[in-house]
KEVO-901992 format. One line per 4 residues: number of its first residue (from 1); their letters; for each residue x, y, z of C-alpha. Coordinates in Angstrom, 1 decimal. Layout:
// residues N
NUM = A = X Y Z | ...
END
This chain:
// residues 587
1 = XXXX = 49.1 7.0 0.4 | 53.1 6.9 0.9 | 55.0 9.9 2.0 | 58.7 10.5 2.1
5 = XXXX = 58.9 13.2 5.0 | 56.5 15.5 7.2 | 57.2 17.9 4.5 | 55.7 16.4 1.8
9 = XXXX = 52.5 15.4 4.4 | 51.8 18.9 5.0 | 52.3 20.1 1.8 | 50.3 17.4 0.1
13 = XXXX = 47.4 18.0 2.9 | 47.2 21.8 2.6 | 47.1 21.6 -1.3 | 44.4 19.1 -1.4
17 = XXXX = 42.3 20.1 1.6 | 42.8 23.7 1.5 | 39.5 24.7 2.2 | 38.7 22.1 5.1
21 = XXXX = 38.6 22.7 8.6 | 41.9 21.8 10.4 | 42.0 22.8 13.8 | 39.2 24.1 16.4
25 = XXXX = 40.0 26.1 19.6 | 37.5 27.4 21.8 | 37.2 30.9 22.3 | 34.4 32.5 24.4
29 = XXXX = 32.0 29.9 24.7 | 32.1 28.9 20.8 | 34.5 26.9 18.7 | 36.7 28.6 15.8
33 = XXXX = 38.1 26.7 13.0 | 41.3 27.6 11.1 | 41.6 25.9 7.2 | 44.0 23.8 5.6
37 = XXXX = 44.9 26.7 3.8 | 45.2 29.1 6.6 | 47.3 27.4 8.7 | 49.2 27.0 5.4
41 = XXXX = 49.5 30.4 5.1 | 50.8 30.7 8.9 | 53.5 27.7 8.3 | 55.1 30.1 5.4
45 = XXXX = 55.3 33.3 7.6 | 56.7 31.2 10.6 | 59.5 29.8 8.2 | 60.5 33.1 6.9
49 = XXXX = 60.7 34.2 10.3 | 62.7 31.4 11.9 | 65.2 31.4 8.3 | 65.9 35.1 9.5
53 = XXXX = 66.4 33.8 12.7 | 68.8 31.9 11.2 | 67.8 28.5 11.4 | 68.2 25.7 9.2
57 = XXXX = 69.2 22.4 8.7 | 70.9 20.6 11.2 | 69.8 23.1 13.9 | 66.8 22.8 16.9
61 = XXXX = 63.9 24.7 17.5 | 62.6 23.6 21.3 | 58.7 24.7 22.7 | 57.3 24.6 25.9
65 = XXXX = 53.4 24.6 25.0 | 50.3 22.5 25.3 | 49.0 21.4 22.4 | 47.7 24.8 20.3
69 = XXXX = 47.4 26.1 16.7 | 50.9 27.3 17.0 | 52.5 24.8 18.2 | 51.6 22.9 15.0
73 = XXXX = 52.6 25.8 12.7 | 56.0 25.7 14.2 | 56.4 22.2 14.0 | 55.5 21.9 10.1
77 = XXXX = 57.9 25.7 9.6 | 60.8 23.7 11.5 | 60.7 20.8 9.3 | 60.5 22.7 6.0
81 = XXXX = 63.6 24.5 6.9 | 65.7 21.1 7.3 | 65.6 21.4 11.1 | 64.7 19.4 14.1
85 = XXXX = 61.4 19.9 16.3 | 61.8 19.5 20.0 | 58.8 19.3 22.5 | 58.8 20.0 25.9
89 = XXXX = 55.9 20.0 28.6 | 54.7 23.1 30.2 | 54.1 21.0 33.9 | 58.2 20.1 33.4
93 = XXXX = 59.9 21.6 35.9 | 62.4 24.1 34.9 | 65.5 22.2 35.2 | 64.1 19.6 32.9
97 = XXXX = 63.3 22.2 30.2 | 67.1 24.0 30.9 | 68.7 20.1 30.5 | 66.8 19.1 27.1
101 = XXXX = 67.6 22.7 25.4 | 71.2 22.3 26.7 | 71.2 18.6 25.8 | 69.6 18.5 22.1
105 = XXXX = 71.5 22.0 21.7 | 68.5 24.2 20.8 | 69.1 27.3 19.1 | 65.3 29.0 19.4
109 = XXXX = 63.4 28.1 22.2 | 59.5 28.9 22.7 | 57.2 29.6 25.3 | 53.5 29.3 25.5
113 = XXXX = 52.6 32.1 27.7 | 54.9 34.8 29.8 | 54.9 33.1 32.8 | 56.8 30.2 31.1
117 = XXXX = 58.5 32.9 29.5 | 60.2 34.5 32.4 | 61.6 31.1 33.8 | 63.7 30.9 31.0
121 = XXXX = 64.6 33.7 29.7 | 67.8 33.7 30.9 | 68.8 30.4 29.8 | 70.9 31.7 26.9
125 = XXXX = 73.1 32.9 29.5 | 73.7 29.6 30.3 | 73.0 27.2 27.1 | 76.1 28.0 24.5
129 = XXXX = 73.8 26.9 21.4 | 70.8 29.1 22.6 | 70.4 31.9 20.4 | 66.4 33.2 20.6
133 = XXXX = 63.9 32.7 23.5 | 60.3 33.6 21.9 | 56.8 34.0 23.5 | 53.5 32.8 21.7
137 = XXXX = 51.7 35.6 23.7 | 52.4 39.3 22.8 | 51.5 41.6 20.0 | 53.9 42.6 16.9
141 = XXXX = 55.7 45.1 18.2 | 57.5 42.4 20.9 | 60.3 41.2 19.0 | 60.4 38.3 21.2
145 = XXXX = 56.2 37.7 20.4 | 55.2 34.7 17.9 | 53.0 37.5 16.2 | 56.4 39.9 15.6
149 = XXXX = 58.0 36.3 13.9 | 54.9 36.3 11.9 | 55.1 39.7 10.6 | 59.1 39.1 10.0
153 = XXXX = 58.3 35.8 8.3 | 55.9 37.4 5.8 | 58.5 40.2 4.9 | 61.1 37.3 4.5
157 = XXXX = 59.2 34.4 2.8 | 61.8 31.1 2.6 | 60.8 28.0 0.0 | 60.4 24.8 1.8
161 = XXXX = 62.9 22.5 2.2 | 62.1 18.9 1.3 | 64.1 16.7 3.5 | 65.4 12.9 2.7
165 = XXXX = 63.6 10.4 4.7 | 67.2 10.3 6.9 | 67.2 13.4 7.7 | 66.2 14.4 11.8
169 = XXXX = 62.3 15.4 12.1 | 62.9 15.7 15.8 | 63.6 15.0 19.4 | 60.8 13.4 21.9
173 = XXXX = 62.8 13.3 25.1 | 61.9 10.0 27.0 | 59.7 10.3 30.1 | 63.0 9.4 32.5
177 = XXXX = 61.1 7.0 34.9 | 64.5 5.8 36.1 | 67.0 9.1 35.5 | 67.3 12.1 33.2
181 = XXXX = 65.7 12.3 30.0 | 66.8 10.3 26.5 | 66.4 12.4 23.5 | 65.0 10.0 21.0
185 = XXXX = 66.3 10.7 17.4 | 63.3 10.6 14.7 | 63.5 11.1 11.3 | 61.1 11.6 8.9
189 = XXXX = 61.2 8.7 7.4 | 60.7 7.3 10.7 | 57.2 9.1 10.7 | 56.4 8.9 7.4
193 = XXXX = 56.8 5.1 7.4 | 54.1 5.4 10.4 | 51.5 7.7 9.1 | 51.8 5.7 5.9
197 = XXXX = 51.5 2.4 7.8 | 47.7 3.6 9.2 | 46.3 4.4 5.7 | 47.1 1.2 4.3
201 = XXXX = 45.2 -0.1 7.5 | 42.5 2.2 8.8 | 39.6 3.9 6.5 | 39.6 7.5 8.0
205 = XXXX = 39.2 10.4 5.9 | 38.5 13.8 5.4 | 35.1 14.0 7.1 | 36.3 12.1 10.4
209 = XXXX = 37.3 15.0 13.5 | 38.8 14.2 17.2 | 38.7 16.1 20.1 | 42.2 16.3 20.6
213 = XXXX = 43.7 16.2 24.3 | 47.0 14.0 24.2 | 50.1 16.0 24.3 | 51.7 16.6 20.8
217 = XXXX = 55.1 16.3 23.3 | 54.4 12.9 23.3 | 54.7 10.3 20.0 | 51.5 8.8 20.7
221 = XXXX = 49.5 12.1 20.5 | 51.7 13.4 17.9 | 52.1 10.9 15.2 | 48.5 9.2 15.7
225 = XXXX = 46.7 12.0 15.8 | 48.3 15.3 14.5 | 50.3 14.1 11.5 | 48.1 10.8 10.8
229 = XXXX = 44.6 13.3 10.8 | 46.2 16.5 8.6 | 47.7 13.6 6.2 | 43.5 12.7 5.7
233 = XXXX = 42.4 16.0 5.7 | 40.5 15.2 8.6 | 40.2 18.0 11.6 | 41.0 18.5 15.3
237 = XXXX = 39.5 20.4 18.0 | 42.0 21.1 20.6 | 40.3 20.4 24.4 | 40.7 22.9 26.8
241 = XXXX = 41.2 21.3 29.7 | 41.0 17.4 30.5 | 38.4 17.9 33.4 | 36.1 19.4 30.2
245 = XXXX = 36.7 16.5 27.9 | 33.3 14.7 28.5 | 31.4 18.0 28.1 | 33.5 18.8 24.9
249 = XXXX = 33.1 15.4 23.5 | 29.6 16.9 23.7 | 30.3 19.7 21.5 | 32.6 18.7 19.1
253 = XXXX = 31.1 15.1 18.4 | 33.9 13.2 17.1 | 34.1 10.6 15.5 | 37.6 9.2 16.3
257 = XXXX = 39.2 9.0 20.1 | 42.6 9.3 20.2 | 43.0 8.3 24.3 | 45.7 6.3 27.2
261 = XXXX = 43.3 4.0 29.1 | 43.1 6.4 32.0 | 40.7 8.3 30.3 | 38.9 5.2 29.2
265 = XXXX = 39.1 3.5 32.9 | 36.9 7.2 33.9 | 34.4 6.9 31.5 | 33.9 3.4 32.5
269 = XXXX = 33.8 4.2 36.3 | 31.5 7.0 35.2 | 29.4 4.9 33.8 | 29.4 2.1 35.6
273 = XXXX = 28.6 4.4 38.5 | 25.6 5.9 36.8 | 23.6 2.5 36.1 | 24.6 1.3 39.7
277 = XXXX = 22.0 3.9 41.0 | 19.5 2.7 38.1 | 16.3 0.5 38.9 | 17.4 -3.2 38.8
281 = XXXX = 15.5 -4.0 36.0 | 17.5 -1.3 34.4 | 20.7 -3.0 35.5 | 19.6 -6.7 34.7
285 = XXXX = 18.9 -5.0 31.2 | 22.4 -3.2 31.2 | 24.7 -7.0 31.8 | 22.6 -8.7 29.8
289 = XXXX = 23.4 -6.5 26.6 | 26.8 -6.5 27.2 | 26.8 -10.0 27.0 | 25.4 -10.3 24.2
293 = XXXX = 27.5 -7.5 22.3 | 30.3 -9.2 23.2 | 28.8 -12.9 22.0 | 27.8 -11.0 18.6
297 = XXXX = 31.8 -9.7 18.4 | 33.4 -12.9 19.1 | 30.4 -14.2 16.4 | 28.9 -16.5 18.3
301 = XXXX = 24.9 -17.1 17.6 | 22.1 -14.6 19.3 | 18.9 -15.6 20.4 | 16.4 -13.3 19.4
305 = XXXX = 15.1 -12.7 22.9 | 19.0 -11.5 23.6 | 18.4 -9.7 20.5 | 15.5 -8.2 21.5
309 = XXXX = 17.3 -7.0 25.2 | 20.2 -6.3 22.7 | 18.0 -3.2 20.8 | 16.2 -1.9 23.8
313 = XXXX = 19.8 -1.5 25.7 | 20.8 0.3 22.9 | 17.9 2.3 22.6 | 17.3 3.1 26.4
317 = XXXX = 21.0 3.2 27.5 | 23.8 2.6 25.1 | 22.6 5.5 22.5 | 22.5 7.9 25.6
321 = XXXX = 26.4 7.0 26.9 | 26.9 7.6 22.6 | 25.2 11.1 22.5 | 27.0 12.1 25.9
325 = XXXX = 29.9 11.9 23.6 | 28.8 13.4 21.1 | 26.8 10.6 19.1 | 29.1 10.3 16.2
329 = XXXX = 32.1 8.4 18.2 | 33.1 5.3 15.4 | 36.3 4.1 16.7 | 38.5 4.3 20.3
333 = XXXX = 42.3 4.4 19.7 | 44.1 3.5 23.2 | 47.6 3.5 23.3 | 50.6 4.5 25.8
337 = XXXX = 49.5 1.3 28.4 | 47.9 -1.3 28.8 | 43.7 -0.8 28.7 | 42.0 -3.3 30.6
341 = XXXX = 40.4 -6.2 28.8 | 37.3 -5.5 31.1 | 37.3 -2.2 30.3 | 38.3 -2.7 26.3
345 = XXXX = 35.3 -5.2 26.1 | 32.5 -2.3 28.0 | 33.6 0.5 25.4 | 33.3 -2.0 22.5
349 = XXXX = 30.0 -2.9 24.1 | 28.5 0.2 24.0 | 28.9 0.3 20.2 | 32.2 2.5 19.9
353 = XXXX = 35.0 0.1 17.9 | 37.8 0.0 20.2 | 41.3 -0.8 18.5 | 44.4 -0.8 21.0
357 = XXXX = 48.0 -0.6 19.5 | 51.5 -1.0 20.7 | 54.2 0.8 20.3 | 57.3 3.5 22.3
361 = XXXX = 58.4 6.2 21.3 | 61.7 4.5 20.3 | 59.6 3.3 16.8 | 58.1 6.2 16.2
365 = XXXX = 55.4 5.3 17.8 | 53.0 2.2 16.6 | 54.8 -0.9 16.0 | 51.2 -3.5 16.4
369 = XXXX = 47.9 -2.6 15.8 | 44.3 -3.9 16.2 | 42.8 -2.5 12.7 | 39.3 -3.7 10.5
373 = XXXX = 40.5 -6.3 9.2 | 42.2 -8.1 12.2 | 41.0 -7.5 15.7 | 41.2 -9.1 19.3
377 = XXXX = 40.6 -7.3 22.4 | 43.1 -8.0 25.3 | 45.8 -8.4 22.8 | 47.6 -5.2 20.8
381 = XXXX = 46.9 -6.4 17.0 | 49.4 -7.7 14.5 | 52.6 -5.4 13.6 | 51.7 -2.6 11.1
385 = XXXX = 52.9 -3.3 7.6 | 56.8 -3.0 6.9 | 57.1 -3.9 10.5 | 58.0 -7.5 12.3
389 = XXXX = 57.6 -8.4 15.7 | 60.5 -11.3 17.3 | 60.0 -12.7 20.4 | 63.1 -13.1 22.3
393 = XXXX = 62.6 -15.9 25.0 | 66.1 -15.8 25.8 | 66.3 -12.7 27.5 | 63.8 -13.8 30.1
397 = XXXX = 64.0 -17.3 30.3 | 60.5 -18.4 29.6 | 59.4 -21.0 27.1 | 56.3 -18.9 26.6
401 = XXXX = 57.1 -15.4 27.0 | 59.8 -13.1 25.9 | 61.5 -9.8 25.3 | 59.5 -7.7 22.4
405 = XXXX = 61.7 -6.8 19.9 | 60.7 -4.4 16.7 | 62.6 -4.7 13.4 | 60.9 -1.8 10.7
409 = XXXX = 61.2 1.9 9.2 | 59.6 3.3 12.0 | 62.7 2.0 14.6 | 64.6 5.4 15.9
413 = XXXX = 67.8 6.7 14.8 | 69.1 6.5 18.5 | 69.0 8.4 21.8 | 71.0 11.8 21.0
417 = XXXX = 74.3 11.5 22.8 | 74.2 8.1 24.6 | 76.2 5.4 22.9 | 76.2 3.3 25.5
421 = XXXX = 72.1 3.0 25.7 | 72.1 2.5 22.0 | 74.2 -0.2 22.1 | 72.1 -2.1 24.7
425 = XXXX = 68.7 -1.6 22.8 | 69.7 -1.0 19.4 | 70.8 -4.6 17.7 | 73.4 -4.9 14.8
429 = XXXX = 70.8 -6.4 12.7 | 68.3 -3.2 12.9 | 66.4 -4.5 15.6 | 65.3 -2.4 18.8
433 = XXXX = 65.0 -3.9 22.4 | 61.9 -2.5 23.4 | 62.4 -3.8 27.3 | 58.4 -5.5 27.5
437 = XXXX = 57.8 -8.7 27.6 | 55.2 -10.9 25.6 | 54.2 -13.7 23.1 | 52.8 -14.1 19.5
441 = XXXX = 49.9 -16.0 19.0 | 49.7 -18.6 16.3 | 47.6 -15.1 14.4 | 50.1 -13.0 14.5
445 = XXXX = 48.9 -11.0 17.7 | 50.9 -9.3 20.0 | 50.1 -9.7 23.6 | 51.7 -8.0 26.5
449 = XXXX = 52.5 -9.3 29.6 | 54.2 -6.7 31.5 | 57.9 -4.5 31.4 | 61.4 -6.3 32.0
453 = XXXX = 62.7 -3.6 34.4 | 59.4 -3.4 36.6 | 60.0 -7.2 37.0 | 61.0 -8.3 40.2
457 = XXXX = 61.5 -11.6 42.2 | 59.8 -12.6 45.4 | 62.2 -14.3 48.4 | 60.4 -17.6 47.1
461 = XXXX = 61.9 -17.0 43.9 | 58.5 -16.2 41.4 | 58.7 -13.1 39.1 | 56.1 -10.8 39.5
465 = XXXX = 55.0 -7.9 37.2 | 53.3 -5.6 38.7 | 51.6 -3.5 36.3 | 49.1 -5.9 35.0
469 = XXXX = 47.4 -6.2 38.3 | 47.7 -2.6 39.1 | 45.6 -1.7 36.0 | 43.0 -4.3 37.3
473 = XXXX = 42.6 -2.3 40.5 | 42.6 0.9 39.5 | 39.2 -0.2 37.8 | 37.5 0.0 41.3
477 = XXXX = 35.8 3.1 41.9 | 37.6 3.1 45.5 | 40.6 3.2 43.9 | 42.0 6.2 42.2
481 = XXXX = 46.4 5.1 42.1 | 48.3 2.2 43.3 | 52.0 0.7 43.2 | 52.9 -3.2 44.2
485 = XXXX = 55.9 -3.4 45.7 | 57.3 -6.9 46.8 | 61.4 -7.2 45.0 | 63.4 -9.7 47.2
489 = XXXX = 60.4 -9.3 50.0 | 58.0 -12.5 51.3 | 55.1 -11.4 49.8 | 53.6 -8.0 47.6
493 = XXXX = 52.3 -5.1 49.1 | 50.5 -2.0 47.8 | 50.0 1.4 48.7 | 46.7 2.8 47.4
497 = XXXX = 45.3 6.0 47.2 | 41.6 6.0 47.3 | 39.3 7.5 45.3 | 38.3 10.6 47.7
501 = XXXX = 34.6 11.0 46.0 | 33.5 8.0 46.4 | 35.1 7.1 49.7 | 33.5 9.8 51.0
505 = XXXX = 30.1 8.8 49.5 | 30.3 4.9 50.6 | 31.3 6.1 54.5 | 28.6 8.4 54.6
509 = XXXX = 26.0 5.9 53.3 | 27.5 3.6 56.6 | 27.4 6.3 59.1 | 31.5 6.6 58.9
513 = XXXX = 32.6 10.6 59.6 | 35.8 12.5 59.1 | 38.4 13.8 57.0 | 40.3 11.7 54.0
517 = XXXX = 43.3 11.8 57.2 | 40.6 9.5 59.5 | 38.6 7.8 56.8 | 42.0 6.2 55.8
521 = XXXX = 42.8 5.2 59.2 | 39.2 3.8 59.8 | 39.1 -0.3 60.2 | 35.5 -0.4 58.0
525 = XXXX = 37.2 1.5 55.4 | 40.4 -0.6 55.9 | 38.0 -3.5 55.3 | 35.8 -2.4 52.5
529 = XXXX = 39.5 -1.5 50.5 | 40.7 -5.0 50.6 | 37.1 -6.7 49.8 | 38.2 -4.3 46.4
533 = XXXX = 41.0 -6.0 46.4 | 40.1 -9.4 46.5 | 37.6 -8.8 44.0 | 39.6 -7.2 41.2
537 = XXXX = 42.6 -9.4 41.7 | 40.3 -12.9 41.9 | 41.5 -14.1 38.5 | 45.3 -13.4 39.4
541 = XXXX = 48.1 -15.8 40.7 | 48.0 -16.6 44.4 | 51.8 -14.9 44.6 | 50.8 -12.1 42.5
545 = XXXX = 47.9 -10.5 45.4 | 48.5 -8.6 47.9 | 49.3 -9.5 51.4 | 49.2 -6.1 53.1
549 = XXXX = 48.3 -2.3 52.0 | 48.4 1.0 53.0 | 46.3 3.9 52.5 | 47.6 7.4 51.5
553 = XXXX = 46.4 11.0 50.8 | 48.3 12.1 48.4 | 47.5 11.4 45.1 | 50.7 10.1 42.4
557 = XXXX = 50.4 13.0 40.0 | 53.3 14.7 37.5 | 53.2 18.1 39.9 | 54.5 15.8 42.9
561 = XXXX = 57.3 14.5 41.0 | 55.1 10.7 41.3 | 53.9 10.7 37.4 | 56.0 11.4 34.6
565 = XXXX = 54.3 13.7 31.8 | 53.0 10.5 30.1 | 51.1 9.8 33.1 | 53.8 6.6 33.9
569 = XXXX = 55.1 6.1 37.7 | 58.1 7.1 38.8 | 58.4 3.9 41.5 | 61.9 5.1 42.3
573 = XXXX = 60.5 8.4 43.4 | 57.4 7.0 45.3 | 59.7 4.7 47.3 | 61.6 7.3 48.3
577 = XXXX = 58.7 9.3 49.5 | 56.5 6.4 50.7 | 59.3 4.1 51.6 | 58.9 4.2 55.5
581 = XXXX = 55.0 3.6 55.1 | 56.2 0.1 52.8 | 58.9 -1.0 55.1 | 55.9 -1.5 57.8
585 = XXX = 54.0 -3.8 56.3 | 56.6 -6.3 56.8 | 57.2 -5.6 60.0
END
């Protein structure tokens, strides 16, 4: 199916699945479902209330929410009133939230609950465009309450507006690894060309439901998952909390997995922890399935005593992982980095399709995708249709890897009020710089080899990219975080943060004591972190591994400033916290 604008989705969506569940939120031990047609109904009343609000086109409505039920209504009433959606995250700190409004020049701004509420209040004092600051808690008689705009809205009823495919959608400010926050300019044809791009390549439909825990704030959550799943009139349950997912996978039993490969790199620590403590036969049984699964993918010919070991795995191990996730898991959509080969290859394994993609938030957001009728894990598919993928070898230098660049419908408008960073990624041709580097196969596949920026030369003059390898680690159970760090320095070093749990568990079972503080200092421990190490980094370059480490306590997480809200590290900020500690290893 083609559509022209977000508009037209919803609209199309809520007349022909009216009756079908859309979204599920948990409430008091049990999950409620809103319609198609009731969050239809909502949408209209939400319009009317923002028209008498005085919005329309051209202007910005900005929210500060997780995903909810509202924060979809909102979305879908700003679009049909010609104006532009702009998402903000509620672990932002304040100053962040008082830039974008300021920046994008917001005229309503929402809040998901009254604490959010009161940091911001009094931004209209200071934002000259800022007009309205609403709450989505309260009851109807708070004329700043999301149930008072509902009541207006119904009193007020305004037609939708059907915007051009030109015309803004919204803003999804950049995560601002290296400064303040780009507002990226998306139309709707922008997302329209997406969502279109995945029906002409996946078959999902109306009976398919995720349990939905990436942020709408960001493309990959919202484009993938909230406007690609309304367009099939499929549903969403919304998780509660992350640290929940695994029981809610439980509850809900999905079939589709929207998720970044942190998520998958748990489950597969999880698991992999789990059959560790299994009988060896159980274990022997375990490899040599996985093996086998992956033989049957790449079609190579089974033995039937591997097929034999093949349907006992599955029936003693792999169908238990399945139900722990609710049984009815079909596909694995991973997006937003890099998922481990290793780990890619263990999902797939257990009988859940994985399909990784490529793609920024700059184009809206997949560019590539592994889809039915083309798949290879370790690479990020083919580009979607309408799109085409150039390698640019000369802005690296390498006869076999290059600069990704992204020619398509789905490339932004620009960043809102920065000519000069449109001019270095935006090419007079249409094309979009997207700053990573990789290669085309002679398929058509799209495989990534690392970022341009996070590129940095050794004093023996290799280039090193360090994500790659720190993916690879961060698959040891021992290892929760890490960043290499090695630009214009003899050699690469690391600081690591453990993995606390089962640290803890490993020095026990060796008759280490102490606190994380004296574990970390401990030489065993010392020892047993770079046996991880050499292990997970075996199949690297020599100048790629690390020399020296050290260990910290603090975890890199958004509330420390080390994490941007789309779980990326800010290396600027954790040298500048962690810099002394990295200076000492080259002493």
């Amino acid at each position: 199916m083609k559509f022209t604008s977000l508009v037209d989705l919803f609209e199309k969506s809520c007349q022909t699945y009216g009756s079908r569940d859309l979204f599920g939120t948990k409430r008091d031990g049990a999950w409620q479902w809103v319609s198609y047609a009731e969050v239809k109904r909502q949408v209209d009343a939400a319009r009317g209330g923002l028209a008498a609000l005085g919005v329309g086109k051209g202007d910005k409505v900005c929210i500060i929410s997780n995903n909810r039920v509202e924060w979809a209504v909102l979305a879908y009433a700003t679009y049909s009133l010609g104006a532009a959606y702009v998402p903000m995250y509620e672990a932002q700190h304040a100053d962040e939230w008082e830039f974008i409004v300021d920046d994008c020049g917001g005229k309503v701004l929402v809040a998901a609950n009254r604490a959010i509420f009161g940091k911001i209040k009094d931004f209209p004092g200071r934002i000259q465009a800022l007009q309205h600051v609403l709450c989505l808690e309260g009851d109807a008689n708070d004329p700043t309450s999301y149930a008072h705009l509902l009541e207006k809205g119904k009193k007020n009823s305004a037609a939708p507006h059907f915007p051009a495919g030109s015309d803004l959608a919204g803003l999804i400010y950049t995560s601002g690894t290296t400064g303040k926050p780009k507002g990226v300019l998306l139309s709707h044809g922008n997302f329209a060309s997406n969502v279109s791009a995945v029906h002409e390549i996946f078959p999902m439909d109306a009976t398919d439901r995720s349990l939905s825990f990436l942020p709408w704030a960001h493309s990959f959550g919202q484009t993938c998952e909230l406007h690609c799943l309304l367009s099939m009139g499929a549903s969403m349950a919304l998780n509660s909390a992350v640290d929940k997912l695994v029981d809610e996978l439980g509850e809900v039993k999905p079939t589709l997995l929207f998720s970044v490969p942190r998520i998958f790199n748990r489950l597969y620590d999880k698991i992999t922890k789990d059959i560790s403590s299994k009988p060896a036969p159980i274990q022997m049984l375990f490899k040599s399935a996985l093996k086998t699964a992956a033989a049957k993918r790449d079609g190579k010919p089974i033995s039937f005593p591997d097929r034999i070991k093949l349907a006992l795995a599955d029936k003693l191990i792999f169908s238990k992982v399945r139900g722990r996730l609710g049984g009815n898991l079909k596909y694995a959509f991973s997006g937003g980095a890099a998922l481990s080969r290793e780990v890619a290859e263990f999902i797939d394994g257990l009988g859940i399709l994985v399909y990784e993609g490529y793609g920024l938030t700059e184009t809206s957001p997949i560019a590539t995708a592994n889809c039915p009728s083309g798949r290879k894990i370790g690479s990020v598919g083919r580009a979607i249709p309408g799109v085409k993928i150039v390698i640019d070898k000369a802005a690296t230098g390498d006869e076999n890897h290059g600069e990704i660049l992204v020619y398509g419908p789905n490339v932004m408008q620009g960043y809102h009020n920065r000519p000069e960073e449109n001019q270095k990624v935006l090419l007079p041709d249409g094309g979009f710089r997207t700053g990573d580097m990789g290669h085309l196969d002679a398929d058509g596949f799209l495989w990534i080899t690392g970022r341009i920026k996070e590129q940095y030369k050794l004093e023996n003059g290799k280039y090193v990219v360090p994500a790659p390898l720190e993916e690879q680690l961060k698959l040891s159970r021992f290892i929760t975080n890490v960043m290499i760090f090695g630009d214009n320095k003899p050699y690469n070093v690391a600081l690591i943060v453990p993995d606390a749990e089962s640290l803890k568990e490993w020095a026990a079972a060796n008759n280490i004591t102490g606190s994380m503080e004296e574990l970390i200092k401990n030489p065993k421990v010392r020892e047993k972190i770079g046996q991880e190490l050499e292990e997970y980094s075996k199949d690297f370059r020599a100048f790629d591994k690390i020399k020296k480490f050290a260990l910290i306590p603090e975890d890199f997480t958004i509330q420390n400033e080390m994490l941007t809200p789309s779980m990326k590290l800010k290396r600027r900020n954790v040298l500048q916290k962690w810099g002394a500690e990295i200076e000492a290893l080259y002493q």
